[in-house]
C-alpha positions in Angstrom: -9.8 27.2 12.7 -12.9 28.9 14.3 -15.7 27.6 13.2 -18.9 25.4 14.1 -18.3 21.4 13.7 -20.5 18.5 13.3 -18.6 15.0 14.4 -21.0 11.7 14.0 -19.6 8.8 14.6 -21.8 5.6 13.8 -21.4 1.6 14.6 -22.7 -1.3 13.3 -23.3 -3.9 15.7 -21.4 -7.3 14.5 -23.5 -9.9 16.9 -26.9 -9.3 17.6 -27.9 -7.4 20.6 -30.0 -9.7 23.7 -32.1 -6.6 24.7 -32.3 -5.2 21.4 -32.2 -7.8 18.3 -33.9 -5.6 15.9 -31.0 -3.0 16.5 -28.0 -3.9 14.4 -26.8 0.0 13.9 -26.4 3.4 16.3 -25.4 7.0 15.9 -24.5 10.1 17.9 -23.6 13.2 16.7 -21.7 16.1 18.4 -22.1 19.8 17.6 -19.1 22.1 18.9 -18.0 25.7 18.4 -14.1 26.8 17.8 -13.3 29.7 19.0 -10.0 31.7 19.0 -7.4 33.2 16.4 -6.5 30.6 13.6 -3.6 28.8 13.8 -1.4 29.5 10.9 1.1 26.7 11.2 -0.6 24.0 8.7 -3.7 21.8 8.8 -2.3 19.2 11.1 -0.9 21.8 13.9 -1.1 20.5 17.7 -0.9 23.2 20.6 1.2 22.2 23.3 -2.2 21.8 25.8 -2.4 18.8 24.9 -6.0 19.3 23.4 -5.2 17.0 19.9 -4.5 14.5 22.6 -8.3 15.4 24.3 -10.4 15.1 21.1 -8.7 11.8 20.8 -10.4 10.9 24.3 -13.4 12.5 23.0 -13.8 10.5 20.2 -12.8 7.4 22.0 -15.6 8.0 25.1 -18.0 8.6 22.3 -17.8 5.2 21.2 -18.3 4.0 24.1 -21.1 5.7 24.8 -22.5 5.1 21.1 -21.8 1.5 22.1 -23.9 1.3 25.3 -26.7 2.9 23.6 -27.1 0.1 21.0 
């Protein structure tokens, strides 16, 4: 659906950080804009681009960044 979305994703560390021991959490957060005609075929519809397939990267390379961050 069109819209404006907020995606945070947040970590808590397990072991203590060397550089950082004080740090034991980290958050990012992600604002993005939908734009487009709705898709009408149900709440969990996939486009053949492949693009459920991309925000599944997305989400994966923003835990790693979130990670290296900490």
């Amino acid at each position: 659906m069109p819209g404006e979305y907020v995606i945070k994703v947040s970590a808590r560390l397990v072991f203590a950080d060397d550089l950082y021991p004080e740090k034991n959490m980290a958050s990012t957060q992600l604002t993005l804009t939908a734009e487009g005609d709705p898709v009408s075929s149900g709440c969990s519809s996939t486009s053949a681009d492949g693009s459920a397939a991309a925000l599944g990267w997305l989400l994966i390379g923003l835990a790693l960044v979130l990670r290296r961050k900490i």
